[in-house]
Backbone and ligand atoms as CSV (ligand in chain L), in Angstrom:
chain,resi,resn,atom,element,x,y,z
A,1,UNK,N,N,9.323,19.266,-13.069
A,1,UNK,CA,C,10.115,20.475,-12.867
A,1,UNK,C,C,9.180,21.679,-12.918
A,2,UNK,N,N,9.391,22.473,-12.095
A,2,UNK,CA,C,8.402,23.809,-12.025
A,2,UNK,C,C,9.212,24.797,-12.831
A,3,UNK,N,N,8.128,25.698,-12.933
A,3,UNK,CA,C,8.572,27.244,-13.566
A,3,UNK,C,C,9.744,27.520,-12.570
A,4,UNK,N,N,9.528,27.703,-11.336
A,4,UNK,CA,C,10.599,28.313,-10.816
A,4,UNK,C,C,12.231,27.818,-10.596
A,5,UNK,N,N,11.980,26.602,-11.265
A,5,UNK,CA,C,13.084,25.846,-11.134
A,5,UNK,C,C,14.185,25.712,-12.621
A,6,UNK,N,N,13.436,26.100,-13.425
A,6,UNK,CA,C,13.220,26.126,-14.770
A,6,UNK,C,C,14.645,26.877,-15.320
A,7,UNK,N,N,16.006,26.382,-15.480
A,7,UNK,CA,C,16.900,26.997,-15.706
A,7,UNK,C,C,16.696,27.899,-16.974
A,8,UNK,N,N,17.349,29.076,-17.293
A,8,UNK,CA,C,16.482,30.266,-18.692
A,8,UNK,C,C,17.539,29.230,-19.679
A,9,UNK,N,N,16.688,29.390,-20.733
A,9,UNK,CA,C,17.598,28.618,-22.245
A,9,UNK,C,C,18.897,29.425,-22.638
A,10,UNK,N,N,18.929,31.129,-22.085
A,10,UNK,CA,C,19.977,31.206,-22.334
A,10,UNK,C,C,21.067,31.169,-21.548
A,11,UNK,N,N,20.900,30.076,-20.309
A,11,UNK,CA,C,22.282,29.768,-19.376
A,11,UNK,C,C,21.971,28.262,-20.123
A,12,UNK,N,N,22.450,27.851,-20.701
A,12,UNK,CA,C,22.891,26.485,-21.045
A,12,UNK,C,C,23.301,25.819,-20.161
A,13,UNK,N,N,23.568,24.479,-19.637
A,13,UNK,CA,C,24.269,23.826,-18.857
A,13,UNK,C,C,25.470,23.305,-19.333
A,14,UNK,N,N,26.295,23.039,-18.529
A,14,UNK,CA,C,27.864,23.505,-18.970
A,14,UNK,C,C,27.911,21.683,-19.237
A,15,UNK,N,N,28.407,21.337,-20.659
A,15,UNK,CA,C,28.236,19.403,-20.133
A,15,UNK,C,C,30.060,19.616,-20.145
A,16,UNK,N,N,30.155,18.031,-19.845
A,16,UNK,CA,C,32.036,17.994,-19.619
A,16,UNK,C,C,32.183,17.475,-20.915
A,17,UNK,N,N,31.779,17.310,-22.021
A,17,UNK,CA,C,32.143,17.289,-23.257
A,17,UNK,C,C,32.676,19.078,-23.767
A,18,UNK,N,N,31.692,19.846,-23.487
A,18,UNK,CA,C,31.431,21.438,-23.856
A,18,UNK,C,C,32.016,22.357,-23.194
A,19,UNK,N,N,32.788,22.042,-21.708
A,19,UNK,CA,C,33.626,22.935,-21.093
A,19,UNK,C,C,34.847,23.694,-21.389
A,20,UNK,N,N,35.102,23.178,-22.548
A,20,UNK,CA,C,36.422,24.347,-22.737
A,20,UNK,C,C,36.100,25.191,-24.196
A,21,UNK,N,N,34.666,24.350,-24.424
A,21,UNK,CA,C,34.173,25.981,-24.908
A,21,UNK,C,C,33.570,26.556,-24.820
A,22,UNK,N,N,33.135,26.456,-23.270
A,22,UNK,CA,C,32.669,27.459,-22.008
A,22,UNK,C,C,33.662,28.346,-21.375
A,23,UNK,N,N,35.117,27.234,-21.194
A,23,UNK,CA,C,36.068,28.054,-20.820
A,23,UNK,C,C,36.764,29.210,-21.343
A,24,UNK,N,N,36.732,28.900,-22.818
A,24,UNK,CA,C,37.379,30.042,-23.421
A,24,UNK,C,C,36.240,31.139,-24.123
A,25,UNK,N,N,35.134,30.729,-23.645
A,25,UNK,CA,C,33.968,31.855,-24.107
A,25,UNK,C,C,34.182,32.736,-22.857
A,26,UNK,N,N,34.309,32.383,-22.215
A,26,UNK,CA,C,34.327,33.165,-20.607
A,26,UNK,C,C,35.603,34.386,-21.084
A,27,UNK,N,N,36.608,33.712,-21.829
A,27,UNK,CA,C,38.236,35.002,-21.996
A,27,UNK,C,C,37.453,35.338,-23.555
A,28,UNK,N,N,36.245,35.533,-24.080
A,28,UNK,CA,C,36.085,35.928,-25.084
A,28,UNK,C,C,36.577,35.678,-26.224
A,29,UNK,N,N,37.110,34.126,-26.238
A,29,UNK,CA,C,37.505,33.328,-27.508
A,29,UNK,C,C,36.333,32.468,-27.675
A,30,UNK,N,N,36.435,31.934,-29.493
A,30,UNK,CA,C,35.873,30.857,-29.863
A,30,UNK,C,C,36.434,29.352,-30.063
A,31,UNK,N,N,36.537,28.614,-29.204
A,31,UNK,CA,C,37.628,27.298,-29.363
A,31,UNK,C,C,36.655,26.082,-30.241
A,32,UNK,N,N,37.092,25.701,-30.906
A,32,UNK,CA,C,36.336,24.485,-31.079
A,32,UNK,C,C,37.435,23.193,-30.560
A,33,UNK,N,N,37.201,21.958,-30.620
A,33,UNK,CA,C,37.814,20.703,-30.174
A,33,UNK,C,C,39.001,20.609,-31.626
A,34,UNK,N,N,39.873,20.000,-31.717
A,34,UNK,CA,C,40.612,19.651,-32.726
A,34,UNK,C,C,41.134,18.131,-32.619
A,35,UNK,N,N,41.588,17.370,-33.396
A,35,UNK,CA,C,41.947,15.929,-33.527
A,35,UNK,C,C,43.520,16.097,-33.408
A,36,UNK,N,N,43.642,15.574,-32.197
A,36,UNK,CA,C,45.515,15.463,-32.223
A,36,UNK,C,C,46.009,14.615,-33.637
A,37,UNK,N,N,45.519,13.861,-33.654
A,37,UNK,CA,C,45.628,12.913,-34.711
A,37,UNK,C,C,45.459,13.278,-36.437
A,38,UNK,N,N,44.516,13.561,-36.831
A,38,UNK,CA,C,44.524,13.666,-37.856
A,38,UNK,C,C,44.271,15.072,-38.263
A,39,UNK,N,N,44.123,16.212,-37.263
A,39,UNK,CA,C,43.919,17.409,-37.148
A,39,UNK,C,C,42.036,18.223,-37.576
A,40,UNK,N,N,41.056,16.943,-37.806
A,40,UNK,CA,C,40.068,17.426,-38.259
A,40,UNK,C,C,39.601,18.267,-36.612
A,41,UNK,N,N,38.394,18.980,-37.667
A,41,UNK,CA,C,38.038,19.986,-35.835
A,41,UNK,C,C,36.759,19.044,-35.980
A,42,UNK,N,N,36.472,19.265,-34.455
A,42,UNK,CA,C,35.031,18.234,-34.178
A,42,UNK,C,C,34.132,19.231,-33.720
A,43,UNK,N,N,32.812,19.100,-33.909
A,43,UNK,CA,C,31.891,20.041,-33.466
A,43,UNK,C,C,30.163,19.318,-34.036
A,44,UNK,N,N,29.613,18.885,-33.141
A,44,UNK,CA,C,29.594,19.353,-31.475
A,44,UNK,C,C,30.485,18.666,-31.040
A,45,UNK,N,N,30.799,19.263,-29.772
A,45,UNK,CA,C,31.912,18.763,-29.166
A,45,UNK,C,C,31.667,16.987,-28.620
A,46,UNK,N,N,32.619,16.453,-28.149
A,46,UNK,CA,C,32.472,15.033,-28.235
A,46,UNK,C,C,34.025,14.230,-27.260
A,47,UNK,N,N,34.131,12.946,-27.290
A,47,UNK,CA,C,35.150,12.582,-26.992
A,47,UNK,C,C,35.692,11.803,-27.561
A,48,UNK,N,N,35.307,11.424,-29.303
A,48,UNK,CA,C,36.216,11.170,-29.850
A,48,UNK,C,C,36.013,11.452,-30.814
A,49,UNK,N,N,36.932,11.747,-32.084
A,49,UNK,CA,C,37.098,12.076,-33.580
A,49,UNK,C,C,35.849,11.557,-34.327
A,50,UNK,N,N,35.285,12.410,-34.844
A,50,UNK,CA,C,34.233,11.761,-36.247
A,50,UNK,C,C,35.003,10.869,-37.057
A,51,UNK,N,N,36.059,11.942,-37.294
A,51,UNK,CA,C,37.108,11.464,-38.585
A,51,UNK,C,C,37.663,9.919,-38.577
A,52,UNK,N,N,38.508,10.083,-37.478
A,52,UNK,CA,C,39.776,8.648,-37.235
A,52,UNK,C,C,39.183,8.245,-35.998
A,53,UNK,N,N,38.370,8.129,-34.716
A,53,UNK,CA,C,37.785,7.610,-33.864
A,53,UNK,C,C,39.251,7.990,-32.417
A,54,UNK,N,N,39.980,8.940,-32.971
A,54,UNK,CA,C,40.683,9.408,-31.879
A,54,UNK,C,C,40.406,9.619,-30.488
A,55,UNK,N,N,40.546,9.374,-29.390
A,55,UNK,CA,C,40.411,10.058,-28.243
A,55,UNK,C,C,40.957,11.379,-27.617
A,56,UNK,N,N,42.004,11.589,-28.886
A,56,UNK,CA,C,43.076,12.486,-28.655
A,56,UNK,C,C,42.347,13.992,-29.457
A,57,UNK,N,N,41.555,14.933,-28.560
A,57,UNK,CA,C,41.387,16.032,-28.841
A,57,UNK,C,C,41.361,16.852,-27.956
A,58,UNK,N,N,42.198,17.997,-28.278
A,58,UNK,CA,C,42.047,19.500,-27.733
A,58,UNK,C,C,41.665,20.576,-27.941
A,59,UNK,N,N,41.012,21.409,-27.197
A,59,UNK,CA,C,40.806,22.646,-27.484
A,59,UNK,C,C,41.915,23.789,-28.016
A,60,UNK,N,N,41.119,24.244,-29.259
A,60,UNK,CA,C,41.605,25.242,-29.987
A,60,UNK,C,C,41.479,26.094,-30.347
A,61,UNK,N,N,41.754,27.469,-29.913
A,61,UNK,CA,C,40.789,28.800,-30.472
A,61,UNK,C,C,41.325,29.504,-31.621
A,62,UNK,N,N,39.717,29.537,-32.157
A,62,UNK,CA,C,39.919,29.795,-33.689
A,62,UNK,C,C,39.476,31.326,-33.998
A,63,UNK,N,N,39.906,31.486,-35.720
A,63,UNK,CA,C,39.539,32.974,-35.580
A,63,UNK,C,C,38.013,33.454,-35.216
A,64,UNK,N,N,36.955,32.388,-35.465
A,64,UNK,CA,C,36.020,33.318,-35.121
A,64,UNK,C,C,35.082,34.009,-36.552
A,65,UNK,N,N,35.612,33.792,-37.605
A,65,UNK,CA,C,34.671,34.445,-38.505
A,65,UNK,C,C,34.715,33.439,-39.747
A,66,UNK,N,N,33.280,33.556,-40.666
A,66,UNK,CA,C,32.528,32.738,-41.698
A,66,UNK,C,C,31.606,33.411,-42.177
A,67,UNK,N,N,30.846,32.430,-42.652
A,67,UNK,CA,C,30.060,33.634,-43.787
A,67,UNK,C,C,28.686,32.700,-43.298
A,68,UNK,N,N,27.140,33.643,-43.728
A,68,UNK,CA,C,25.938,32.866,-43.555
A,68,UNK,C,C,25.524,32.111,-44.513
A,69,UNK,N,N,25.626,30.539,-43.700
A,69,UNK,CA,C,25.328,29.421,-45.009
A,69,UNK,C,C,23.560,29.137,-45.040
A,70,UNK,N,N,22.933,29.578,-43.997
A,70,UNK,CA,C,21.177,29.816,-43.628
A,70,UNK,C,C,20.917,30.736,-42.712
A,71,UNK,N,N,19.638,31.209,-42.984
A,71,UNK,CA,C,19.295,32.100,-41.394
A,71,UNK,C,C,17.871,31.864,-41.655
A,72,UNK,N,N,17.256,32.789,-40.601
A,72,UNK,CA,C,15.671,32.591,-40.215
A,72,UNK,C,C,15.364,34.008,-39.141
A,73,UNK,N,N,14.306,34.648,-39.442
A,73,UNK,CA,C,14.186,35.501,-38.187
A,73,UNK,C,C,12.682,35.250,-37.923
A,74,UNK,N,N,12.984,35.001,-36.335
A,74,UNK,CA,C,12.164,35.046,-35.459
A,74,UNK,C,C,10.806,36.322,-35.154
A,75,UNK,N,N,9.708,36.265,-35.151
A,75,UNK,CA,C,8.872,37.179,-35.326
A,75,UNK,C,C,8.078,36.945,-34.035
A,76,UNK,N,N,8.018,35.925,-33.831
A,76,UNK,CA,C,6.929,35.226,-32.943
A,76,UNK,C,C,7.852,34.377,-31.877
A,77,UNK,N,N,7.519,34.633,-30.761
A,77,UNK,CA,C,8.618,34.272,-29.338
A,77,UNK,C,C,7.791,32.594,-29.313
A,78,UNK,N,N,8.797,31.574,-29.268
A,78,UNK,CA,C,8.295,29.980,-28.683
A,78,UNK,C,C,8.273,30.101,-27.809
A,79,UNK,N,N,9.317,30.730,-26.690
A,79,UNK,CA,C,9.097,30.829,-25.228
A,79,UNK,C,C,9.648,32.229,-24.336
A,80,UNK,N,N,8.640,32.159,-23.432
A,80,UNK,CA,C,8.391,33.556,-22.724
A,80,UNK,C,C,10.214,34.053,-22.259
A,81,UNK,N,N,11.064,33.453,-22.462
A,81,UNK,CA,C,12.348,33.866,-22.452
A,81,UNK,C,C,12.676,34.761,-23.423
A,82,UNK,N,N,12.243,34.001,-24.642
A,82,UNK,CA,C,12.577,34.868,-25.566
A,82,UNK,C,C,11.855,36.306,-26.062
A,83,UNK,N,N,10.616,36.234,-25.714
A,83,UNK,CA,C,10.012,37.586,-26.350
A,83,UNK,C,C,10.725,38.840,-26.497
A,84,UNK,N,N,10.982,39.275,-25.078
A,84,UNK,CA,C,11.895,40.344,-25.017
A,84,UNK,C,C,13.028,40.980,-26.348
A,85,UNK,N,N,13.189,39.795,-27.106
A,85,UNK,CA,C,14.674,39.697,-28.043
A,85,UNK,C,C,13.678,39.738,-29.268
A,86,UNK,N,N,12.112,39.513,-29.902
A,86,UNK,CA,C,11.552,39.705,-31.003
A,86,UNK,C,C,11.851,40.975,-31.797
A,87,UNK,N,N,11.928,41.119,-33.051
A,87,UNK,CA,C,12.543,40.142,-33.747
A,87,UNK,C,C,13.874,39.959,-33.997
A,88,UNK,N,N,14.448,38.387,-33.761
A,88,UNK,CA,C,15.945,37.972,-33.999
A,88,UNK,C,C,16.115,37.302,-35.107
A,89,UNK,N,N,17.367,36.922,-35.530
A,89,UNK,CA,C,17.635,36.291,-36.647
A,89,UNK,C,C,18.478,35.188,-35.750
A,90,UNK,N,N,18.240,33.845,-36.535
A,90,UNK,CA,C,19.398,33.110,-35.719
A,90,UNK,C,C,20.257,32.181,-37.320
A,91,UNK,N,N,21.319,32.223,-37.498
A,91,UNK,CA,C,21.932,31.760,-38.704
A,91,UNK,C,C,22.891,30.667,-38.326
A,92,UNK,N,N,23.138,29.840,-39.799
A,92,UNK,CA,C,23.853,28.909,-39.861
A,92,UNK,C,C,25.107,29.535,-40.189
A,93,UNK,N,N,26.511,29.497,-39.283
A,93,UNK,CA,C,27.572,29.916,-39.948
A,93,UNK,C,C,28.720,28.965,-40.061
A,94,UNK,N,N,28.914,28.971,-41.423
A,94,UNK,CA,C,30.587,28.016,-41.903
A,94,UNK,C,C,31.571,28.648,-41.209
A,95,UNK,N,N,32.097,28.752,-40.717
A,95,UNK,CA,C,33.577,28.869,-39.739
A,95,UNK,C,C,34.282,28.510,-41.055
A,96,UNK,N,N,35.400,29.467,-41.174
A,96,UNK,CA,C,36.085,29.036,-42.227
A,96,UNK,C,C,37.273,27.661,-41.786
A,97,UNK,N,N,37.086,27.132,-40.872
A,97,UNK,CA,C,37.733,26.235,-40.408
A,97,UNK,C,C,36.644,24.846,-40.751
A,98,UNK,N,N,35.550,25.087,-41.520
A,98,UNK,CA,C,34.824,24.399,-41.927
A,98,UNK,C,C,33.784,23.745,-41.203
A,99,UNK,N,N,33.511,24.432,-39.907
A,99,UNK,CA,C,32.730,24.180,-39.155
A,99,UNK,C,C,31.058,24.848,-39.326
A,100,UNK,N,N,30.197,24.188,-38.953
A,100,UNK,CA,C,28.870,24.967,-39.295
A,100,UNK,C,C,28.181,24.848,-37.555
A,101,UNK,N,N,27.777,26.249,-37.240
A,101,UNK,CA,C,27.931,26.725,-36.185
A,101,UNK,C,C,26.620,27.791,-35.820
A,102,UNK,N,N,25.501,27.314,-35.369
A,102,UNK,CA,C,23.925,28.116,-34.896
A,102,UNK,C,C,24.509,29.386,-33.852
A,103,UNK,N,N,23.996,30.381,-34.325
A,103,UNK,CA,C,24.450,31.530,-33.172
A,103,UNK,C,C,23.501,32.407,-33.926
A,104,UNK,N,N,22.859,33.637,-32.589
A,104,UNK,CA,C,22.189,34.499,-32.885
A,104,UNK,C,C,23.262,35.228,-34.018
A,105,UNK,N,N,22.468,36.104,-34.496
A,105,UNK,CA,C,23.232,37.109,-35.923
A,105,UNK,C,C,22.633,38.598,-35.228
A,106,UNK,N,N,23.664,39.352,-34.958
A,106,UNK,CA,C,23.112,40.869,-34.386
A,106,UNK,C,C,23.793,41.683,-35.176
A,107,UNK,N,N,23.216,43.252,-34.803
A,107,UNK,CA,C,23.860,44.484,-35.312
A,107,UNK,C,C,23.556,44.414,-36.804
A,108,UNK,N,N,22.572,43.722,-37.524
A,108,UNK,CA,C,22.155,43.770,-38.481
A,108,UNK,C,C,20.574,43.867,-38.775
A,109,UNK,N,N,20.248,44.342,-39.594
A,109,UNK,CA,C,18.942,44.496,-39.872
A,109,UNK,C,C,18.750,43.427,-40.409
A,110,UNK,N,N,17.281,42.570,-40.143
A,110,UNK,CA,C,17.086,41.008,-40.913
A,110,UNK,C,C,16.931,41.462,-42.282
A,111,UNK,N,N,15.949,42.232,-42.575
A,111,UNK,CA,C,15.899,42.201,-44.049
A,111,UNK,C,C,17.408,42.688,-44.920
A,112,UNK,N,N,18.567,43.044,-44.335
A,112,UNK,CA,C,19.564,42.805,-44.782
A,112,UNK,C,C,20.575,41.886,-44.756
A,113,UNK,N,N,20.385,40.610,-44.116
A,113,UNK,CA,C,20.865,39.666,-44.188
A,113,UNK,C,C,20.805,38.299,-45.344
A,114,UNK,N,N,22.241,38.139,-45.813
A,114,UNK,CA,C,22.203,37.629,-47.451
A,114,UNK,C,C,22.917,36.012,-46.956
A,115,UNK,N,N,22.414,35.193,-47.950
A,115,UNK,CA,C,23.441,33.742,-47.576
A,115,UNK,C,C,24.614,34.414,-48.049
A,116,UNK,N,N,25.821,34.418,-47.266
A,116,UNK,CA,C,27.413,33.992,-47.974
A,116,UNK,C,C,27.729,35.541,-47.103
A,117,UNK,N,N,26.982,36.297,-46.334
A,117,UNK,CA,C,27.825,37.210,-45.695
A,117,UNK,C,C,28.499,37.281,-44.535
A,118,UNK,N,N,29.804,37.854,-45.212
A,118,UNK,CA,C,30.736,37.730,-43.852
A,118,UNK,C,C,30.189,38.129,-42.776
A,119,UNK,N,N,30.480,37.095,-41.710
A,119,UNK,CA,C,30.397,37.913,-40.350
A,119,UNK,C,C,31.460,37.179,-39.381
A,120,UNK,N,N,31.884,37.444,-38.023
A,120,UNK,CA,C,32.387,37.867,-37.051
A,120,UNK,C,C,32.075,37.800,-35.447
A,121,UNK,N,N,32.812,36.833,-34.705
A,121,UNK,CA,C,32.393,36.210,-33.443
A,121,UNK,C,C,32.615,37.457,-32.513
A,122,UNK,N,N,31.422,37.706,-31.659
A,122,UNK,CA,C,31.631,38.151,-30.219
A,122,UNK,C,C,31.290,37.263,-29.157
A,123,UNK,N,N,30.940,38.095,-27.553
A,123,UNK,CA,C,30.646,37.086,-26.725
A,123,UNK,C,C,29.868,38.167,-25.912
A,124,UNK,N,N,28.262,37.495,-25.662
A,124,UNK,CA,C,27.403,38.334,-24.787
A,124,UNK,C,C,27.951,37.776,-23.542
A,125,UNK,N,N,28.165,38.359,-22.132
A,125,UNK,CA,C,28.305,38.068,-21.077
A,125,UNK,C,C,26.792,37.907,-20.430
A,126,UNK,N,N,26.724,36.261,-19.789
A,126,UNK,CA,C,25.484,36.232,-19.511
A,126,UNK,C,C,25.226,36.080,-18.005
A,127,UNK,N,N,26.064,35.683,-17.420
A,127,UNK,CA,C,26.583,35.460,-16.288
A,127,UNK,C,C,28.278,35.188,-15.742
A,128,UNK,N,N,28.522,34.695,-14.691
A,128,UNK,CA,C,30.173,34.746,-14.344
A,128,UNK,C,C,30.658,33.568,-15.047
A,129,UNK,N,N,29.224,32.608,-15.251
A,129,UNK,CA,C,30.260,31.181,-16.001
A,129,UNK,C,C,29.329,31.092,-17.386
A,130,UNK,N,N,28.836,31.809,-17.893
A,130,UNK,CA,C,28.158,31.731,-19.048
A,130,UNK,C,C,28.593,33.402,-19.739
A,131,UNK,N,N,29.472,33.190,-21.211
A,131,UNK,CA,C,29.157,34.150,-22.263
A,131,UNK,C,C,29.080,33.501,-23.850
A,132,UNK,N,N,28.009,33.948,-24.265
A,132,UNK,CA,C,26.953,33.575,-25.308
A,132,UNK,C,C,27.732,33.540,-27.037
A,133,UNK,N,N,28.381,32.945,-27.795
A,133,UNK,CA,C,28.753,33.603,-28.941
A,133,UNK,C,C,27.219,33.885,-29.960
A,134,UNK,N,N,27.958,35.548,-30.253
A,134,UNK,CA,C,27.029,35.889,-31.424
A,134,UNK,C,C,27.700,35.993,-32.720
A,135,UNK,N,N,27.143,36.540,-33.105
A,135,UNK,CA,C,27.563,36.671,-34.567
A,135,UNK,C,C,26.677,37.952,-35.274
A,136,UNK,N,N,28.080,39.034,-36.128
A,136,UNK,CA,C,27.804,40.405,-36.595
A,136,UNK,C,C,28.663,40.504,-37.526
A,137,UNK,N,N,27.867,41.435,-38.759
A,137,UNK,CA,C,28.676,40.957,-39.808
A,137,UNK,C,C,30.379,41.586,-39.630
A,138,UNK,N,N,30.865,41.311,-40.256
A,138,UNK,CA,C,32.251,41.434,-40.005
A,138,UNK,C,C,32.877,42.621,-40.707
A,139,UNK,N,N,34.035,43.157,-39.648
A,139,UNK,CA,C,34.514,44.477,-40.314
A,139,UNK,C,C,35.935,44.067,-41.155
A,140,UNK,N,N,36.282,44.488,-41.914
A,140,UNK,CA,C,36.943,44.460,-43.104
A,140,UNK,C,C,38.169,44.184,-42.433
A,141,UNK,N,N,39.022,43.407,-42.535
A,141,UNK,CA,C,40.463,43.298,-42.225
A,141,UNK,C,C,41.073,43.837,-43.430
L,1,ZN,ZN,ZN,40.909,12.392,-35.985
């Protein structure tokens, strides 16, 4: 595969496990998969239950906010995609639906970023069939 062929890391390829939470990133929701069956949520997405070995799951959009269970900021670009974005933070977030969920962390300063702080789903628009969830800390309900 050449450079020029070289899809950018941040258009992901859409798999048919991951499409409907491509689809609903596109209307600016966060869906994860859910278990008809026993109601656990699955993530990464998949086609059948961790839990009960169901086949029976649908997409479900959730609220969207958790707190940081890890993070890390980036200083030094791995690839020439990324430089532009030095320095980022990218964090582990619990979904209070109990999901743990990698997404950039923005609108925050790294050296102010704490394990256990709330934050709050958006969606970068990256193209017509690609928008990105981030994550910023969250405003007070
Ligand atoms: Zn299940």
């Amino acid at each position: 595969m050449t450079a020029e062929h070289r899809r950018s890391p941040l258009e992901p390829t859409i798999s048919r496990q991951g499409a409907g939470h491509w689809s609903a990133a596109r209307q600016g929701r966060l869906a994860l998969q859910r278990c008809d069956d026993c109601s656990s949520y699955i993530f990464y997405p998949s086609f059948i239950c961790d839990q009960c070995l169901s086949e029976h799951l649908s997409w479900t959009a959730v609220e969207g906010r958790g707190a940081v269970e890890s993070f890390t900021t980036v200083y030094r670009s791995f690839a020439e995609e990324f430089a532009p974005y030095v320095p980022y933070t990218v964090a582990l977030v619990k979904l209070r639906e109990g999901v743990n969920l990698l997404s950039w962390l923005v609108d925050v300063d790294p050296d102010s970023v704490e394990i256990g702080m709330e934050v709050e789903v958006f969606f970068e628009r990256i193209s017509d069939e690609i928008s990105l969830h981030r994550f910023r800390p969250a405003t007070k309900v």
